[in-house]
Legacy VTK file of the C-alpha trace (Angstrom):
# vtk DataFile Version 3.0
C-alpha trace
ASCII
DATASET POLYDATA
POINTS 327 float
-15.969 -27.719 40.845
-16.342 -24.615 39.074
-13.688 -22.644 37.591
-14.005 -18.331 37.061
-13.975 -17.645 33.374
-10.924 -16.068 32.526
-10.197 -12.178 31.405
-10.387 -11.397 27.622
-6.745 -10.954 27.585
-6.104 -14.013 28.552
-8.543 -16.293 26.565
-7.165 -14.044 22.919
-3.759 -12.672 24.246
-3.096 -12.363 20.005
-5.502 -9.335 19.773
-3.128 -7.243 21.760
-0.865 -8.044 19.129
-3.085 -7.437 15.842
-0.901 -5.310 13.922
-2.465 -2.186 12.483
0.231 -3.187 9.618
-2.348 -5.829 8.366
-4.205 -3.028 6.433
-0.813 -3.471 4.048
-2.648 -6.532 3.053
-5.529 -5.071 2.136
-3.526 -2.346 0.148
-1.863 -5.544 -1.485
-4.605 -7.493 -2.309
-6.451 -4.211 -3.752
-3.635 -3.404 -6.098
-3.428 -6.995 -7.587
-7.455 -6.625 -7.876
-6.678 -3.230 -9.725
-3.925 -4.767 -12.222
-6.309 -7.563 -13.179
-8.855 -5.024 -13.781
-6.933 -3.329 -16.190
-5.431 -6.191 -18.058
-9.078 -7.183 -18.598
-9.032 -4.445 -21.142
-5.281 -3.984 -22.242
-4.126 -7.694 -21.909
-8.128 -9.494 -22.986
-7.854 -11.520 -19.557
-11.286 -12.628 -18.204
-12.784 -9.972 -16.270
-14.127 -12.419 -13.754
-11.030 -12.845 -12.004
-10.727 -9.119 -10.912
-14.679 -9.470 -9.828
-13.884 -12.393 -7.286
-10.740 -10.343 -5.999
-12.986 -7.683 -5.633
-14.870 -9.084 -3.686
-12.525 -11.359 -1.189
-10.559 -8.005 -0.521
-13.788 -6.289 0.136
-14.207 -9.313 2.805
-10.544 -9.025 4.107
-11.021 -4.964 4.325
-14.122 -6.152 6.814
-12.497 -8.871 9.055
-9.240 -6.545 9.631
-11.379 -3.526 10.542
-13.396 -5.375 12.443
-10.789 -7.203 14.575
-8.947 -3.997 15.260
-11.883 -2.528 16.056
-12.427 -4.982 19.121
-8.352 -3.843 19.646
-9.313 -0.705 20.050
-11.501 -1.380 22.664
-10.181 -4.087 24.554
-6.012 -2.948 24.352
-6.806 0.792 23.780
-2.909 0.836 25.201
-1.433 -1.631 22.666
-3.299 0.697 19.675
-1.454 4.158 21.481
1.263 2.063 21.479
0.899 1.917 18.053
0.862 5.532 17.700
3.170 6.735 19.098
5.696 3.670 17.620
7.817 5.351 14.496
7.124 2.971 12.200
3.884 1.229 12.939
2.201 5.006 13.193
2.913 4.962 9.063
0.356 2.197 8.691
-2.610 3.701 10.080
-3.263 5.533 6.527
-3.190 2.355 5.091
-7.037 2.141 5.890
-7.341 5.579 4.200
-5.514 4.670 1.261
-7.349 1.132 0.866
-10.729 2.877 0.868
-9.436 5.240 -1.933
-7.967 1.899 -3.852
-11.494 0.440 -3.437
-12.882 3.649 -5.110
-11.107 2.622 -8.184
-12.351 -0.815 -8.075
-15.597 -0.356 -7.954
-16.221 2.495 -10.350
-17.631 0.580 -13.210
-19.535 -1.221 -10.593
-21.485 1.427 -9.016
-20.453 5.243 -9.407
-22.222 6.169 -5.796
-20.471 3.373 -4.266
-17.164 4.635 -5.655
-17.267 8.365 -4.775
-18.605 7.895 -1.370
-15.561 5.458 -0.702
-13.334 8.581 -2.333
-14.983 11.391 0.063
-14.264 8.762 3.029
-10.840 7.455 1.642
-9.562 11.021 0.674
-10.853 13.080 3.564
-9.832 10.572 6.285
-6.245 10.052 4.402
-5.914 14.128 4.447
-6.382 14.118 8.354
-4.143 10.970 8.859
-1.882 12.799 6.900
-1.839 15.800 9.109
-1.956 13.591 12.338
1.071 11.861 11.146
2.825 14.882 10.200
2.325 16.723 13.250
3.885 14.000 15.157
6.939 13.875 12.826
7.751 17.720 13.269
7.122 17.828 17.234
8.750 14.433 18.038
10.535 13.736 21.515
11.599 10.142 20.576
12.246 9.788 16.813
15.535 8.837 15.430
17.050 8.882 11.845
17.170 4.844 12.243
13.409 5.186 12.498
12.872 6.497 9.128
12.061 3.627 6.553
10.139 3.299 3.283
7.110 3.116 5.275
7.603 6.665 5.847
6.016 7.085 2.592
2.359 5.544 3.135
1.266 8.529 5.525
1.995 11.617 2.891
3.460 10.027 -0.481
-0.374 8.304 -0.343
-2.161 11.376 -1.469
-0.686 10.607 -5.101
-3.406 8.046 -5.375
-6.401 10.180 -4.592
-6.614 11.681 -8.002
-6.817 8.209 -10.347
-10.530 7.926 -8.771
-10.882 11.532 -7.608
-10.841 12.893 -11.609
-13.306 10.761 -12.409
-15.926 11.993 -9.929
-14.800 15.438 -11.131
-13.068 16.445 -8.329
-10.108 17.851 -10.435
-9.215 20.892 -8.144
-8.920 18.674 -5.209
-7.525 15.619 -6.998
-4.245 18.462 -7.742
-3.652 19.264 -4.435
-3.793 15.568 -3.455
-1.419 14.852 -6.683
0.826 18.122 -5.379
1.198 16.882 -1.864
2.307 13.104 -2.487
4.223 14.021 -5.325
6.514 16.689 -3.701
6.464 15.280 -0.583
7.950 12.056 -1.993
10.971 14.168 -3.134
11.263 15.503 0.548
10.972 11.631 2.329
13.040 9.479 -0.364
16.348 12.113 -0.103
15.763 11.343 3.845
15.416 7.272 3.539
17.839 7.180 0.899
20.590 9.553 3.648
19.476 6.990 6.372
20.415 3.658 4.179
23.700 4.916 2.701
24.932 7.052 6.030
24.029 5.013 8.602
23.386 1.473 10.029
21.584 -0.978 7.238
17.716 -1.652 7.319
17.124 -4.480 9.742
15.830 -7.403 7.934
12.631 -7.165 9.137
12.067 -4.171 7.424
14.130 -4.723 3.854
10.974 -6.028 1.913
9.521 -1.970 2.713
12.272 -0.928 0.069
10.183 -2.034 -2.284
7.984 0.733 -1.391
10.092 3.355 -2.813
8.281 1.723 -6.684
5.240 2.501 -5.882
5.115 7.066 -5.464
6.315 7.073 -9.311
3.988 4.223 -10.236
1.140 5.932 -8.922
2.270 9.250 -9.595
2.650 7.975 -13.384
-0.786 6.562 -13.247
-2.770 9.471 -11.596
-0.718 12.304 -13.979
-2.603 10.517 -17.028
-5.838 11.123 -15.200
-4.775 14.940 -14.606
-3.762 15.080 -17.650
-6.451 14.002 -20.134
-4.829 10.201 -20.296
-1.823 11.894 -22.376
1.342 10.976 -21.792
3.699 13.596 -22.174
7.224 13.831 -21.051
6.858 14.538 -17.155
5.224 11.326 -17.223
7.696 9.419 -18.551
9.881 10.620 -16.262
7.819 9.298 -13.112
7.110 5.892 -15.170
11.217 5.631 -16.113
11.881 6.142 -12.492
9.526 3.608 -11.365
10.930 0.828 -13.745
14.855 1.884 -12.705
13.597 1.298 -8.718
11.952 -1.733 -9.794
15.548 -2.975 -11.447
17.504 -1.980 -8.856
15.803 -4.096 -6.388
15.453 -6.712 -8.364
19.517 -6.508 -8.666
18.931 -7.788 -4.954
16.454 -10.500 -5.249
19.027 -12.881 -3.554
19.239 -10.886 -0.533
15.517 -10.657 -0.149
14.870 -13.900 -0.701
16.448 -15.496 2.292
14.844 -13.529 4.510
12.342 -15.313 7.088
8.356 -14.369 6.781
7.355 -11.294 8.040
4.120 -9.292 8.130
5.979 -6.516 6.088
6.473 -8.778 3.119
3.703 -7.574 2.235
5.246 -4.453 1.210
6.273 -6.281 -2.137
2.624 -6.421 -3.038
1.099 -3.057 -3.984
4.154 -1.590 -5.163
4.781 -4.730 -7.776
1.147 -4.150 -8.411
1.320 -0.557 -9.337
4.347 -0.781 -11.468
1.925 -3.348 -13.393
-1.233 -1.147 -13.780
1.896 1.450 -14.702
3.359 -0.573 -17.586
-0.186 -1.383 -19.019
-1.188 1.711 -19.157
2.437 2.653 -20.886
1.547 -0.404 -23.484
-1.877 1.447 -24.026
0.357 4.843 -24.458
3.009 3.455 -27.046
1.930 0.416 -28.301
5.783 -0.916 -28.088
6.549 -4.527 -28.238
8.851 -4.467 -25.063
5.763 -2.770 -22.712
3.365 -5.666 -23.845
5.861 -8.732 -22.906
6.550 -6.312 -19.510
2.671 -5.799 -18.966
2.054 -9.742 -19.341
5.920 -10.268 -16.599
4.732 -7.666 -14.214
0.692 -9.404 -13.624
1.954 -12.608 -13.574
5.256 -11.873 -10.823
2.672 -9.878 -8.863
-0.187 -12.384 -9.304
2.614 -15.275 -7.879
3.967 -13.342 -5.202
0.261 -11.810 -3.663
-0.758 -15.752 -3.750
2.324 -17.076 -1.968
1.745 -13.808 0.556
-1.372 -15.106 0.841
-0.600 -18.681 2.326
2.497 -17.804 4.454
0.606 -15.300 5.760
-2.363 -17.849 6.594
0.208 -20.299 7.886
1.763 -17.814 9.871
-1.653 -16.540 11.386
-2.666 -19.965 12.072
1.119 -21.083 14.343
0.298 -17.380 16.048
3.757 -16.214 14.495
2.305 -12.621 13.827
0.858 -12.127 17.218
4.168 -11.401 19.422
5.344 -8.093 21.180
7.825 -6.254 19.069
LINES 1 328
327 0 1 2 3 4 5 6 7 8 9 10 11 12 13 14 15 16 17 18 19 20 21 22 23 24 25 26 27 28 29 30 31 32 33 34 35 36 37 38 39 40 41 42 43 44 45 46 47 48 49 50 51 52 53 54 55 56 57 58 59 60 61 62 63 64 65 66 67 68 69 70 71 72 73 74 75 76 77 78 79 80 81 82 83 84 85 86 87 88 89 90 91 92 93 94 95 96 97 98 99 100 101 102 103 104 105 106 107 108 109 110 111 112 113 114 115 116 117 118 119 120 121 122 123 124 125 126 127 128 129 130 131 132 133 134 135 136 137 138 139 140 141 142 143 144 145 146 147 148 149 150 151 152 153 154 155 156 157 158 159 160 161 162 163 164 165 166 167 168 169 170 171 172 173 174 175 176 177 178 179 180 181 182 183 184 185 186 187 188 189 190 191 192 193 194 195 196 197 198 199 200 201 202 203 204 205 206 207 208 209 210 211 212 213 214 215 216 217 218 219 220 221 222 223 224 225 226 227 228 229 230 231 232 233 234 235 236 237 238 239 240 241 242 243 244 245 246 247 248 249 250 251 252 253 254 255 256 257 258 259 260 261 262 263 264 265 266 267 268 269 270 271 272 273 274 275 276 277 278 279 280 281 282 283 284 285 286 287 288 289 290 291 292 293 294 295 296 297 298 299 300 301 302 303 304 305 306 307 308 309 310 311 312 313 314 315 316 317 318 319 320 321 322 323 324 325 326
């Protein structure tokens, strides 16, 4: 007796449900590859270990794009969806921005590689940004509840362009990128910051994205050296200063966040920790202070534990389907 094969659909209903948010792990995973990077020079770690991260987020960057790629042609509704959701529409510049992150990482690898990932990364995260923007300011559907840290991925992203983009001389264009996330940032964290105090909390699926709000002053701190001749002046100690105060105040609430059940936007812990790291180093490499070394050598090693343990809950998670429901 022969049975008809069944549809797509039903044979991998889990593709429908392939979250464009799983390019926050590539973000993640890019930023802890970054911070090892740079303690290979400011900390004397062994290089090798930000090579093979290099090159398993390279292979994770692949396998995501990939699978959403078949998304996009098998559930072209789900990925509209997606689109036109408030809060999943922020992730879609997470490709943009991990192609710009990857620029970065492979510099002193190959300088050709590197800018052509920064003319992809930067011009595709300008039109996202646009794209995303548009849809914010002629909404139908969006609420104030809707707003979360996320928010800040589509615009406040543009801070990173100019850490790579200086280097490949693009220092005209690496302002305007700088200018954009940096004054923008201003603009979304007054709004997230009116939406937690004045109305109803963050649900807890989407608490861990506070810890987004470390990573525009991070960056910002970083990429300002770059504009400005690796000096750091007072401006950016200002953006660094602010970083480390976000960083305390949710670390105030580490008991809140840590009964909280597994969810895909944990990963939002990842790059953020990870900037603040690549942040402090470079701030140890600035002053040569005591207190930045011992915080350089807390920050890899909290990001380092909590990107591995991301790691296997999300792997465990992937494997019982957990990440593949309807919202």
């Amino acid at each position: 007796m022969t049975t008809t094969p069944s549809r797509p659909e039903q044979n991998s209903p889990w593709l429908a449900y392939f979250s464009v948010a799983f390019f926050a792990t590539v973000m993640g995973l890019t930023g802890l590859t970054l911070s090892w990077q740079k303690a290979a020079y400011t900390l004397g770690v062994n290089p090798m270990v930000a090579q093979i991260m290099l090159v398993v987020t390279a292979c994770v960057l692949l396998i995501i794009t990939t699978v959403y790629m078949f998304k996009c042609i098998q559930h072209r509704e789900q990925v509209i969806g997606e689109l036109k959701h408030p809060i999943q529409i922020s992730f879609f510049p997470a490709f943009s921005i991990s192609l710009l992150l990857l620029s970065i990482a492979t510099f002193e690898i190959s300088q050709a590689l590197s800018h052509y990932l920064w003319i992809c990364g930067a011009s595709l995260h300008l039109i996202l940004t646009l794209f995303v923007m548009n849809q914010w300011i002629h909404h139908t559907h969006f609420r104030i509840q809707h707003i979360t840290p996320a928010w800040f991925i589509p615009v406040v992203g543009n801070i990173i362009a100019p850490i790579a983009g200086v280097e490949h001389g693009h220092t005209e264009a690496s302002w305007f990128f700088f200018a954009i996330g940096l004054l923008y940032w201003l603009v979304l964290k007054t709004l997230v910051f009116n939406r937690v105090l004045f109305h109803d909390p963050l649900p807890e699926k989407l608490l861990p994205t506070l810890f987004i709000m470390i990573a525009p002053p991070a960056v910002g701190f970083v990429s300002y050296l770059q504009l400005n001749g690796g000096q750091a002046d007072n401006f950016a100690r200002v953006l660094y200063y602010a970083a480390l105060f976000i960083t305390l105040l949710l670390f105030t609430q580490w008991p809140r966040f840590s009964r909280l059940r597994f969810y895909l936007s944990w990963w939002a812990y990842s790059f953020p920790l990870a900037a603040f790291s690549i942040a402090t180093q470079s701030m140890w490499l600035q002053s040569r202070d005591p207190f930045f070394l011992v915080l350089s050598w807390i920050s890899l090693i909290l990001v380092t534990f909590v990107v591995t343990l991301l790691l296997l809950k999300t792997v465990k998670a992937i494997s019982t389907g957990q990440l593949f429901r309807p919202e």
